[in-house]
C-alpha positions in Angstrom: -35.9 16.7 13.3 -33.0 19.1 13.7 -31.7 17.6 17.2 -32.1 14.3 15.8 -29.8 15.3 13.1 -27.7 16.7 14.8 -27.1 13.7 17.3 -26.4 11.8 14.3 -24.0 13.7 12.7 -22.2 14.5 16.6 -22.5 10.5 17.0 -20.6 9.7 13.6 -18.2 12.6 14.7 -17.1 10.6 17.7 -17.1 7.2 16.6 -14.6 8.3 13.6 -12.0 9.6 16.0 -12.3 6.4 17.5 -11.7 4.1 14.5 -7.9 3.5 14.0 -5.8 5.3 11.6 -3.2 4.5 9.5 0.6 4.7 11.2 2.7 7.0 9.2 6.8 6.2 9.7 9.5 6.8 7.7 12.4 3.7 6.7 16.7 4.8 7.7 18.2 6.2 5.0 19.9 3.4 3.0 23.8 4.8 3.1 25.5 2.2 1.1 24.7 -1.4 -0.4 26.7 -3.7 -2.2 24.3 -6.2 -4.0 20.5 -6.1 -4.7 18.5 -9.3 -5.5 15.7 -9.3 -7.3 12.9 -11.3 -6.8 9.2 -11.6 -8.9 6.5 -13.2 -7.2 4.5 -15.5 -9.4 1.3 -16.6 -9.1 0.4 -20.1 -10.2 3.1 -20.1 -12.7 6.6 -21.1 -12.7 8.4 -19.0 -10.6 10.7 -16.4 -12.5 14.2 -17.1 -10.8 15.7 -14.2 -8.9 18.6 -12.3 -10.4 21.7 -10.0 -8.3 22.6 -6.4 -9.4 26.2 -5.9 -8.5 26.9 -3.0 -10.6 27.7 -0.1 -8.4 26.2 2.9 -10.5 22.8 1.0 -10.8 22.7 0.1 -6.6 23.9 3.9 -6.1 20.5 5.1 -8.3 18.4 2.1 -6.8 19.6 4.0 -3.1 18.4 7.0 -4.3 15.3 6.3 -5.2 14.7 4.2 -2.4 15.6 7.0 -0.4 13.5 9.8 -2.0 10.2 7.5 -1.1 11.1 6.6 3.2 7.5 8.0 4.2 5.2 5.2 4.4 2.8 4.2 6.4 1.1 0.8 7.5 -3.1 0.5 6.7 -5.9 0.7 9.6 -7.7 -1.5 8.1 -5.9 -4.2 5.9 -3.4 -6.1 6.3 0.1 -4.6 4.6 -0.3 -6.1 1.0 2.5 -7.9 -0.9 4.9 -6.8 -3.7 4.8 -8.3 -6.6 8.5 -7.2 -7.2 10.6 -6.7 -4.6 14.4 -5.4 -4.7 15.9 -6.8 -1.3 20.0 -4.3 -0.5 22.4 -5.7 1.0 25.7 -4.7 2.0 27.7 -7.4 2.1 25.7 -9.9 3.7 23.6 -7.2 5.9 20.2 -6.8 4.6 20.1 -2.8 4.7 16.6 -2.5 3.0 14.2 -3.6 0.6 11.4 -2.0 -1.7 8.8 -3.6 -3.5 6.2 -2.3 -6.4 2.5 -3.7 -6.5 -0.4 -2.8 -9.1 -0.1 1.0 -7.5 1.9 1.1 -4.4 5.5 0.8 -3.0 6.6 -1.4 -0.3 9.3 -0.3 2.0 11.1 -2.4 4.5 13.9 -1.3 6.6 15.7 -2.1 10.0 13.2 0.1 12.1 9.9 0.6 10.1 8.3 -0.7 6.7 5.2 0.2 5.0 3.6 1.0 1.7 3.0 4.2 -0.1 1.1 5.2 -3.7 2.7 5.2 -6.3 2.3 7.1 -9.9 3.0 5.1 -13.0 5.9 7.2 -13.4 7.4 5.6 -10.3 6.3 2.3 -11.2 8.1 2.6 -14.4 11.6 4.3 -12.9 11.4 1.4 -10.4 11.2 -1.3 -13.1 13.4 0.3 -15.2 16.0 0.4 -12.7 16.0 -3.1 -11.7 15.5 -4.4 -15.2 17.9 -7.4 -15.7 21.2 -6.5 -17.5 23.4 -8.9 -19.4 26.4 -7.0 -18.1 25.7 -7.3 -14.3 
C-alpha cells in the first residue's frame, strides 16, 4: 500500500513540473504620453462611444499608476482574457501603452510584453476613477 502511494504521489510530482506555467514579464515604463482614449466594450448593447483625455495632470497620474502595476504575466492555461475598459497612451500618435480593467484583473499592453494581473477593488476603483469622463477635458 505504502509503495503504491508513494508512486502516486512521486508520479503527480513529475507530471506537475511538466505542465506549463504562467510567464511572468514586466511592460517599459510609460515615460511620457500625450492623449489617452478611452474605450468600453459592450456587450450586445449599443456601444458606449470612446472618449480622449488630454489633460496633462490626469495622463501624468494615469502613467503612474500604469507604472506602479508593469508585473504581469500571461495564463498557462487560458487564453489572455479581455478588458472590459481599456485606457490605450499615446504620445503623439505613438501608441506607448495601454491598460485595461476586467471583473478582477488588469490588462497591460506595452511595446515588449503584455499581460494581466489581480486586481483589488481598490485598484479597480482608482483606475475608474481616473479615467472617468470629465466635462473639462
Amino acid at each position: 500500500m505504502f509503495k503504491a502511494y508513494a508512486f502516486a504521489l512521486a508520479c503527480a510530482a513529475l507530471m506537475s513540473s511538466c505542465l506549463p506555467k504562467n510567464r511572468a514579464g514586466t511592460c517599459n515604463a510609460i515615460d511620457s504620453a500625450t492623449r489617452v482614449v478611452v474605450h468600453v466594450s459592450s456587450h450586445g448593447t449599443e456601444p458606449a462611444p470612446d472618449y480622449v483625455i488630454t489633460d496633462q495632470e490626469r495622463i501624468r497620474q494615469l502613467i503612474a499608476f500604469t507604472n506602479a502595476r508593469r508585473d504581469v504575466f500571461q495564463p498557462a492555461w487560458t487564453p489572455i482574457p479581455a478588458p472590459t475598459v481599456d485606457a490605450v497612451l499615446y504620445n503623439k500618435d505613438e501608441f506607448v501603452g495601454a491598460i485595461g480593467v476586467g471583473s478582477d484583473f488588469f490588462f497591460l499592453s506595452c511595446t515588449n510584453w503584455k499581460g494581466i494581473r489581480n486586481a483589488t477593488a481598490t485598484e479597480l476603483d482608482d483606475f475608474k476613477r481616473l479615467i472617468s469622463p470629465k466635462a473639462n477635458d
